[in-house]
N, C-alpha and C positions, 0 to 999 in steps of 0.2 A: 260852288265848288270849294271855297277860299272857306268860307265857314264847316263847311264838312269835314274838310282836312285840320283847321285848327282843334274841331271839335273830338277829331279821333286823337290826335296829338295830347290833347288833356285828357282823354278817356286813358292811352296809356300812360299818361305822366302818373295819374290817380292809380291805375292799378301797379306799376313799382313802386308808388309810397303805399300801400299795403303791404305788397311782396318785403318790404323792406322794415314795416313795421311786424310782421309775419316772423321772419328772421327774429329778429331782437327778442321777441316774445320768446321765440323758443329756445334760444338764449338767456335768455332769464328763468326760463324752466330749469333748463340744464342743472345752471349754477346753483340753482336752490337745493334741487335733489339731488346733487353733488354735496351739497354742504347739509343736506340734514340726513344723509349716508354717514358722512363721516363724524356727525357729532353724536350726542350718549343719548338719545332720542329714540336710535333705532333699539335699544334694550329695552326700550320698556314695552314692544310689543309684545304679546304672549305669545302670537302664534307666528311661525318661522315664514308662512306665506307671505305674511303683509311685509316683509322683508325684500321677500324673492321679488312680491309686485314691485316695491320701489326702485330695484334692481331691473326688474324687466322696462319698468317706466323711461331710466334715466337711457339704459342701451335704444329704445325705440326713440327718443328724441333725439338721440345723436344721430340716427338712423336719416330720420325725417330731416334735420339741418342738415346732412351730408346733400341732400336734394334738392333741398331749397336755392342751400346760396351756390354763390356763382361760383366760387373756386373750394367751395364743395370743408366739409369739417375736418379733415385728414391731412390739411394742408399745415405749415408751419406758420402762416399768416393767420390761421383761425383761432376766434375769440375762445374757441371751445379748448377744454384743458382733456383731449383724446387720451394721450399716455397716461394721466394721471386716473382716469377711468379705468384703464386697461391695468393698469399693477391696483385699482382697488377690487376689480372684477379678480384679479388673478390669487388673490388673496383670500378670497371665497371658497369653500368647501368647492372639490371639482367639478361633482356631481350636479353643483347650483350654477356655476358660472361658465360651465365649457361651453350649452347652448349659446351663453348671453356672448359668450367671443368669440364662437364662428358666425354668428350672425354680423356684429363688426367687423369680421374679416371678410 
């Protein structure tokens, strides 16, 4: 009984350091597509789609970490830079970015 219980105790110990490593990852997504948005990378694609994807990418990961973690991306503790998404999203032709900010809304 004593080993059953330790053993489930480590089965969850293991899966929140996934959950946890989960997070971070998607976190580091973020931040990447956040910063190769804003740098002169995104001009050199030809067609305005591969744009909208990396646009559609960065809103869905913020999506996805608003889930994951516990006190959720929207909060003023999070790693995540939400407003600064939202004034680069808003900054976008309207046409491109109103789906992508009622979806975060």
């Amino acid at each position: 009984m004593l080993l059953r219980a330790l053993s489930r105790r480590a089965q969850l110990l293991y899966c929140s350091f996934l959950r946890a490593l989960f997070r971070e990852a998607l976190l580091a997504l973020i931040m990447v597509d956040r910063c190769y948005l804003r740098s002169k990378l995104v001009a050199q694609f030809s067609r305005e789609e591969t744009s909208l994807l990396v646009l559609r990418v960065m809103v869905g990961l913020i999506i996805l970490y608003d889930w994951v973690h516990p006190a959720g991306a929207f909060c003023r503790s999070s790693s995540v830079d939400v407003k600064g998404c939202v004034k680069f999203l808003q900054q976008q032709p309207a046409a491109k970015a109103e789906p992508l900010l009622n979806a975060l809304r």
